[in-house]
C-alpha positions as CSV (number, residue, x, y, z in Angstrom):
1,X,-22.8,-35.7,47.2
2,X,-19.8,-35.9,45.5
3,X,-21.1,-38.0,42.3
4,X,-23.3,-34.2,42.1
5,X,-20.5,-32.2,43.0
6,X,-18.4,-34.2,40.1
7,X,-21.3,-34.0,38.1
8,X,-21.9,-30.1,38.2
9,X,-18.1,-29.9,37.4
10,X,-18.0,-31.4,34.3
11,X,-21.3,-29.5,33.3
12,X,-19.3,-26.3,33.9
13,X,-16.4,-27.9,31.8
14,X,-17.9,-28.7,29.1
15,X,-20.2,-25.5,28.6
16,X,-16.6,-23.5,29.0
17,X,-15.0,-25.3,26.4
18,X,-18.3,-25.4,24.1
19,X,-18.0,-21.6,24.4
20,X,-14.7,-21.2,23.8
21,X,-15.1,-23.5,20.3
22,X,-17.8,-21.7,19.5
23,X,-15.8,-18.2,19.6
24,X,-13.0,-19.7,17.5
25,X,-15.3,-20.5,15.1
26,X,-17.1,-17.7,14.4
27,X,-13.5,-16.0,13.9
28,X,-12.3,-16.4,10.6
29,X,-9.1,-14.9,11.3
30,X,-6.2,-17.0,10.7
31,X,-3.6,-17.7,13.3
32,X,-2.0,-20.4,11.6
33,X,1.1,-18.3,9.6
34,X,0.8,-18.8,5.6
35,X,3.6,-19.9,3.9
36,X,4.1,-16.7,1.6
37,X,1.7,-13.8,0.7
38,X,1.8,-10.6,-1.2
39,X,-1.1,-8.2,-1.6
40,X,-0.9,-4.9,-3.6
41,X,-3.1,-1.8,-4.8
42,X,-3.2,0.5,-7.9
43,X,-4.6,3.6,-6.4
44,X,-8.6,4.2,-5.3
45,X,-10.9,6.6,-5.6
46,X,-13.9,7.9,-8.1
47,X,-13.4,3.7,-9.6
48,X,-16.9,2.3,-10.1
49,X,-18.1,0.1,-13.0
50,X,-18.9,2.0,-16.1
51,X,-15.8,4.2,-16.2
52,X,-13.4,2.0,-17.8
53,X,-13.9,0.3,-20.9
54,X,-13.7,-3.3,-21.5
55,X,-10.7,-2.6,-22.8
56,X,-9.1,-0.5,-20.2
57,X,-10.5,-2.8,-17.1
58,X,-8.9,-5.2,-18.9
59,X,-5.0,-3.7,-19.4
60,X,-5.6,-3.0,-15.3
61,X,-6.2,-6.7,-14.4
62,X,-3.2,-8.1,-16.8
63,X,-0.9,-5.3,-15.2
64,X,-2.3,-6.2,-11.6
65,X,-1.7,-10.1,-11.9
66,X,1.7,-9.8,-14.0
67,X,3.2,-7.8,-10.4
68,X,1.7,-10.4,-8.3
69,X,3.1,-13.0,-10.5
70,X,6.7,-11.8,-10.4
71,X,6.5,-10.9,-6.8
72,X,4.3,-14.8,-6.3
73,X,7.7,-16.1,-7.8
74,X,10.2,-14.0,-5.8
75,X,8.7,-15.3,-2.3
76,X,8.5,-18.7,-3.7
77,X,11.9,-18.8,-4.0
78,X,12.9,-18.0,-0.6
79,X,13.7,-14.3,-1.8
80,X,13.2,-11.6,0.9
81,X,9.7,-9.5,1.2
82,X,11.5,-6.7,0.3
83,X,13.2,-7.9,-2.5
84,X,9.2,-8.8,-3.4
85,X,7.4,-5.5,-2.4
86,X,10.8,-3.4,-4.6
87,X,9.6,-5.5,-7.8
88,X,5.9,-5.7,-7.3
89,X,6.5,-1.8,-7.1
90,X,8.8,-1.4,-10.2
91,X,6.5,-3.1,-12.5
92,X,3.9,-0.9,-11.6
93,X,6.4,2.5,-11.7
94,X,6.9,1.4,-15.3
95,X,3.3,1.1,-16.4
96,X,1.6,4.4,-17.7
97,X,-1.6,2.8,-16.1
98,X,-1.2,4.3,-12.4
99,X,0.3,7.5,-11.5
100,X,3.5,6.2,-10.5
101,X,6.6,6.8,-12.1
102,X,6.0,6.7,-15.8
103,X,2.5,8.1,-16.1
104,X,2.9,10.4,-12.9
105,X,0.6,13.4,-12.7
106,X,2.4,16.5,-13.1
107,X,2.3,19.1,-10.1
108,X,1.7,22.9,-11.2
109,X,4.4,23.7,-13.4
110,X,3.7,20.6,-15.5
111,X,6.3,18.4,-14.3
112,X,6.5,15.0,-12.3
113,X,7.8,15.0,-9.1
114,X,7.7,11.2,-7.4
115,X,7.9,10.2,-4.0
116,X,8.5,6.8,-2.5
117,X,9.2,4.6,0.4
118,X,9.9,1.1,1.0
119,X,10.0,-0.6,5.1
120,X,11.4,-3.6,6.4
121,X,9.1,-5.0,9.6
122,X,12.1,-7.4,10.7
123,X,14.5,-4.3,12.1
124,X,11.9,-1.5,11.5
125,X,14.7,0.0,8.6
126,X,13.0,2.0,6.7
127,X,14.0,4.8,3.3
128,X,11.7,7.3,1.8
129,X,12.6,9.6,-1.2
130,X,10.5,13.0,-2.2
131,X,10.2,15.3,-5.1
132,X,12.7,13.5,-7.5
133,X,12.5,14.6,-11.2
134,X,14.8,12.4,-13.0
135,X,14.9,8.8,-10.8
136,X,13.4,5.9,-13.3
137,X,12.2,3.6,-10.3
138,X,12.0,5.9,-7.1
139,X,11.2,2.4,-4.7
140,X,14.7,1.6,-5.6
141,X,16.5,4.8,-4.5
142,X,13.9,4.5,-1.6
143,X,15.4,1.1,-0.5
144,X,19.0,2.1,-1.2
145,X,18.5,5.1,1.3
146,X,17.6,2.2,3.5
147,X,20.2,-0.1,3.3
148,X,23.4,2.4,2.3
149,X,22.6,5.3,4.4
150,X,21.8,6.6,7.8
151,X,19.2,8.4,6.7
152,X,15.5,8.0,6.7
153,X,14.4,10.7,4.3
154,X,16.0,12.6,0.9
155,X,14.6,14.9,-0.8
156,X,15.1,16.3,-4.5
157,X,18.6,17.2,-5.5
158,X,20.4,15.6,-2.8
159,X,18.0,12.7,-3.5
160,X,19.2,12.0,-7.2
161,X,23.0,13.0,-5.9
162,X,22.8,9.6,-3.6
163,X,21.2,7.8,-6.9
164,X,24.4,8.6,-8.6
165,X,26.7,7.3,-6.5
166,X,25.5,3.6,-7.0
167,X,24.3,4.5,-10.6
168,X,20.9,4.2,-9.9
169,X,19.2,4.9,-13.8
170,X,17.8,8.2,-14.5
171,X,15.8,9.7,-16.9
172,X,14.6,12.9,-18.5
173,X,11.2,14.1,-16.7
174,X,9.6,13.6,-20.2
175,X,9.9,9.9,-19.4
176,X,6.9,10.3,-17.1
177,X,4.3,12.4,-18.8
178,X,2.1,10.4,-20.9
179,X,-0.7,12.2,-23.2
180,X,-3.2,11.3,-20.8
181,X,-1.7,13.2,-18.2
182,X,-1.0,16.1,-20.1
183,X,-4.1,16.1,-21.3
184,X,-5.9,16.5,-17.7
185,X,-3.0,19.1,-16.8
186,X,-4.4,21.8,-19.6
187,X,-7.6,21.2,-18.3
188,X,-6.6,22.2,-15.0
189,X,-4.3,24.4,-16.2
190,X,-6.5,27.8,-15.2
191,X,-8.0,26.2,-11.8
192,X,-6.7,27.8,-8.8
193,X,-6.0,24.6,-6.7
194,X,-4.8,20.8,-6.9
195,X,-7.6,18.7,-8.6
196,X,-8.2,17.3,-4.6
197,X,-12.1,17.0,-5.2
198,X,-12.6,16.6,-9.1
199,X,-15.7,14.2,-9.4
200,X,-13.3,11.8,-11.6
201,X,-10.6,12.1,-9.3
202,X,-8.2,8.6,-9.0
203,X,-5.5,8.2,-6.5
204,X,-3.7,5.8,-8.8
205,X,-0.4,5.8,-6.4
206,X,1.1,1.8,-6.0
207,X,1.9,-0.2,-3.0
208,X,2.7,-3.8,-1.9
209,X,3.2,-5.5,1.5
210,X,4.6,-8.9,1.6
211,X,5.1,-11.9,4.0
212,X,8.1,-14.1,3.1
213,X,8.7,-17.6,4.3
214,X,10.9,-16.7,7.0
215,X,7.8,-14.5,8.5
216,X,9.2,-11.2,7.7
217,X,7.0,-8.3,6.6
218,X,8.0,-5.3,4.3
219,X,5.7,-2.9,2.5
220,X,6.2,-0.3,-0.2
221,X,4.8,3.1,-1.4
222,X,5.3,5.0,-4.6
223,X,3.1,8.1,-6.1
224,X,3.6,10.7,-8.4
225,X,1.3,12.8,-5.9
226,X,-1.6,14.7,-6.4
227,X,-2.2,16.7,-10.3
228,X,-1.7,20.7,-9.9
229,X,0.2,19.8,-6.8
230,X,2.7,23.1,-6.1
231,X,6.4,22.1,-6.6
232,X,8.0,20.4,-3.6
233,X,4.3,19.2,-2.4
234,X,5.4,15.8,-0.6
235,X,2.1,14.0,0.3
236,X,2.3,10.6,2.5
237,X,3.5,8.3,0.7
238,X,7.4,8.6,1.2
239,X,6.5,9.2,5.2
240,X,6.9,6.5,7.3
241,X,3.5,5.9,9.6
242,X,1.6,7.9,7.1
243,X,2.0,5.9,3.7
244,X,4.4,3.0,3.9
245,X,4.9,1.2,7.4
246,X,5.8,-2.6,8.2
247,X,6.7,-4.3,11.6
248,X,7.0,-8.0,12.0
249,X,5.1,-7.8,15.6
250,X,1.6,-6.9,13.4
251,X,1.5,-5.7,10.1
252,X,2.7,-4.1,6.9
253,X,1.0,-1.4,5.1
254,X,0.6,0.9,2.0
255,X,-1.8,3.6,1.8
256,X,-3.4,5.7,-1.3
257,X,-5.4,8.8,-0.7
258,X,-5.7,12.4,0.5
259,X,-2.1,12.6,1.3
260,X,-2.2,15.5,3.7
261,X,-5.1,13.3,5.7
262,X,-3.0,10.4,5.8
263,X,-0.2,12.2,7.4
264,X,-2.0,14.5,9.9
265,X,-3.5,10.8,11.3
266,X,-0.3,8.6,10.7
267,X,-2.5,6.2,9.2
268,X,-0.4,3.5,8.6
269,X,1.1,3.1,12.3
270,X,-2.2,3.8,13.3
271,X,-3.3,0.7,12.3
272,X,-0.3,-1.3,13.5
273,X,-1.0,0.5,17.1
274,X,-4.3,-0.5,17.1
275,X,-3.5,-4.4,16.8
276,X,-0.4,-4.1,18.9
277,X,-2.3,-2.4,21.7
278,X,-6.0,-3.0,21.5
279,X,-5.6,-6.6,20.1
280,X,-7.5,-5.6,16.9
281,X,-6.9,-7.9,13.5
282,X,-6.2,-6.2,10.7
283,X,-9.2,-5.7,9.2
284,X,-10.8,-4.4,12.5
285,X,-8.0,-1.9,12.4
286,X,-8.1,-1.2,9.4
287,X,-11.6,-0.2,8.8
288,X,-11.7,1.2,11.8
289,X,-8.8,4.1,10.6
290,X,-10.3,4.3,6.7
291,X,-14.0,3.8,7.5
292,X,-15.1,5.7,10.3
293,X,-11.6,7.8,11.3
294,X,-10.9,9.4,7.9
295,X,-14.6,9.2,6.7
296,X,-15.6,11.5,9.6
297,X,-12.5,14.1,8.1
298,X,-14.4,13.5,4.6
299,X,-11.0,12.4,3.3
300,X,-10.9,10.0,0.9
301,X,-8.7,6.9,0.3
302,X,-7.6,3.4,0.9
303,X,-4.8,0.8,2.4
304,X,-3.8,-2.3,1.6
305,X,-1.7,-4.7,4.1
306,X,-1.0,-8.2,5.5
307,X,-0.6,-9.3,9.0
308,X,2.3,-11.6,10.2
309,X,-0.1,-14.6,9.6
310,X,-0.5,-13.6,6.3
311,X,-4.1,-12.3,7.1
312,X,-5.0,-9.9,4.4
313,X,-6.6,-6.5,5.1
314,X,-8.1,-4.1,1.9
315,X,-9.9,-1.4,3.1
316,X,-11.0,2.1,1.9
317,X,-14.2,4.2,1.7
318,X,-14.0,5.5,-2.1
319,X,-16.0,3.8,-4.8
320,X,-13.4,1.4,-5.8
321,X,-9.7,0.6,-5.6
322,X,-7.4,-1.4,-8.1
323,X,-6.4,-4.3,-5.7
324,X,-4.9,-7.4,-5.7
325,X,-3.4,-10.3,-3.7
326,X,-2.0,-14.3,-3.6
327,X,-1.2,-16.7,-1.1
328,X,0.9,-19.5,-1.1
329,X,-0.5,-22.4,-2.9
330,X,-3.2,-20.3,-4.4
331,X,-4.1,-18.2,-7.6
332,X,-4.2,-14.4,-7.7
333,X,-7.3,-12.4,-6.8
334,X,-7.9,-9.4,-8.5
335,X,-10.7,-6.7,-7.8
336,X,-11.4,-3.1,-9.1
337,X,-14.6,-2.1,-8.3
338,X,-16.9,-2.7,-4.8
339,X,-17.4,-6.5,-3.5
């Protein structure tokens, strides 16, 4: 009687435990922290193979992998994910490629107004800039409004008055506008609305997140905003929970989009609320905000974002996204176009 009672016992064991293996292994989630990871995008939207030339596709990909590279060698070296996310960032704010920084769209009186925002997931610190006109690398001011102020938020003027009290280098809003740009702001110079639904439409804004080798997360934002935009239009990426959000307890994030749509649904924080609460990965979360949330709003967009195991989320519901990330101990990966 006991030899069967023993018996029955270890059958239940074992079938418990082969269970149990069996669920682990059809996860593919890691849990086992990375050393070091970075992942960025370069904007998404109306992206699909055929639109770019050879050429082109391939100036994206060297510009994509050069900002992984430098921020691949910041994290390396023990520097901070911040310090990482700020450069990956300022490489792309100085490439006319994406519509941050130089190469900005212009808003309706033909100037570029940038927005940015950079957060730290280790304290939740966090600075975002709007509407600046003369501010070479917005992610910087962002991150000094972070770290040498009390403030979350500035805006325009008062915006470039901070920048000048650490010297922060500014330029002449020529600096941004590239021919390209000016050309597509003739064309919609007689339209009566921002270019929100143009059938070539690309939200080239830039982000990063990154995981440093102390397990802190930070992620970045930085947009010239939408083209036709009326002056002072901020969209979400200098808003914390809409654009830009990092915490170390699940994930940090960078969005490009719809801007208004990615505020009204705090996407960003969103998606951290969804793992902290409902026990969601990342990718769970984040498809479930992009793919079905936003999809059913017919707004159209993207985020990028790494957990705090260096799990690496890339989601959005447009026909392509510049996108790009690399772990420790391996090379970068690059995509434009759908999987």
């Amino acid at each position: 009687m006991i030899k069967t009672i023993l018996q029955i016992t270890i059958l239940f064991i074992t079938l418990f435990v082969s269970g149990c293996v069996k669920e682990i292994k059809n996860n593919d989630i890691k849990t086992d922290k990375v050393n070091f990871a970075l992942v960025l995008h370069g904007g998404a939207g109306f992206i699909y193979e055929g639109r770019y030339s050879k050429e082109e596709e391939e100036q994206y990909i060297y510009k994509i992998n050069e900002a992984l590279n430098l921020g691949y060698e910041i994290l390396e070296n023990n520097g901070s994910a911040v310090d990482a996310v700020e450069t990956v960032i300022r490489v792309l704010e100085d490439s006319p490629l994406f519509n941050a920084g130089k190469g900005a769209v212009l808003n309706d009186e033909g100037n570029a107004e940038l927005d940015a925002s950079i957060m730290s997931g280790k304290d939740l610190s966090a600075g975002g800039v709007a509407s600046l006109k003369h501010i070479k690398n917005p992610i910087t001011l962002a991150r000094f409004v972070m770290e040498h102020s009390p403030h979350v938020l500035m805006f325009g003027d008062g915006a470039e008055k901070f920048a000048d009290e650490f010297g922060l280098e500014k330029v002449d809003n020529s600096y941004f506008k590239t021919d390209r740009m000016l050309d597509e702001y003739n064309n919609l110079k007689n339209k009566d609305k921002a270019s929100l639904e143009h059938k070539n439409k690309k939200y080239g804004t830039v982000g990063c997140a990154a995981l440093d080798k102390n397990g802190n997360l930070a992620a970045g934002t930085s947009t010239g905003g939408m083209m036709g935009k009326k002056y002072g239009r901020v969209g979400d990426s200098p808003i914390i929970g809409a654009g830009t959000y990092a915490n170390n307890k699940t994930c940090a994030l960078s969005a490009t989009g719809h801007g208004e749509f990615f505020i009204r649904n705090v996407v960003t924080h969103d998606i951290s609320a969804l793992m902290e609460y409902k026990g969601l990965t990342i990718k769970e979360a984040a498809d479930q905000v992009i793919n079905k949330k936003l999809k059913t709003q017919n707004a159209l967009g993207g985020v990028i974002g790494l957990d705090k195991y260096g799990n690496v989320a890339m989601s959005y519901n447009t026909q392509g996204m510049f996108r790009g990330y690399r772990i420790s101990g391996a090379e970068p990966v690059v995509k434009l176009y759908k999987d």
